[in-house]
C-alpha positions, 0 to 999 in steps of 0.5 A: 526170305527176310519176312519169313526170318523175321517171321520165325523169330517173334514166333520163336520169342513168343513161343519162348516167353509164353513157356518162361511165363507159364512155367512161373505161374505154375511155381506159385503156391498160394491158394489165391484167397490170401492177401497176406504175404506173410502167410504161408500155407502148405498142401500135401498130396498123397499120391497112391500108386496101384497096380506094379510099381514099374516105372513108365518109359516117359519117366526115365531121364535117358528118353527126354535127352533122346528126344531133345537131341532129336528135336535141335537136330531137326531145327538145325536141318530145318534152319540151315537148308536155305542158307545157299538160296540167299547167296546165290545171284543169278546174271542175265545177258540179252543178246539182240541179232542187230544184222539186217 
């Protein structure tokens, strides 16, 4: 069971490092054309909405805390189920019928 620990965790890490770097990129603002870091530029986006102007259901805050607290309850049921398999040690005992 070790590998597979072992396993999870650089799948874990690199799952982790790739969102952390993904997220950083994301956040640049530059067009890439500029070498200068002493210019800055500014876009601006006018988003038009058609239609009502009711909100969909991925927006609203309370379905994202539902969906990560189902999500962590899923890992901790996924992660702790194996714990007692690596406790447990089993004896074996050969008995040899010596009579003649």
């Amino acid at each position: 069971m070790k590998p597979l620990k072992q396993i999870w965790l650089r799948l874990s890490f690199f799952f982790f490092a790739f969102t952390v770097s993904f997220a950083l990129w994301a956040q640049d603002q530059t067009d890439g054309n500029s070498t200068s870091g002493s210019s800055s530029t500014t876009k601006t986006t006018n988003i038009h909405v058609s239609g009502d102007s009711s909100t969909t259901w991925y927006t609203q805050p309370w379905v994202w805390v539902i969906g990560a607290a189902i999500f962590i309850l899923l890992l901790v049921a996924l992660l702790s189920g194996n714990k007692n398999r690596d406790t447990v040690t089993t004896e074996r005992t050969t008995v040899r019928d010596t009579r003649p």
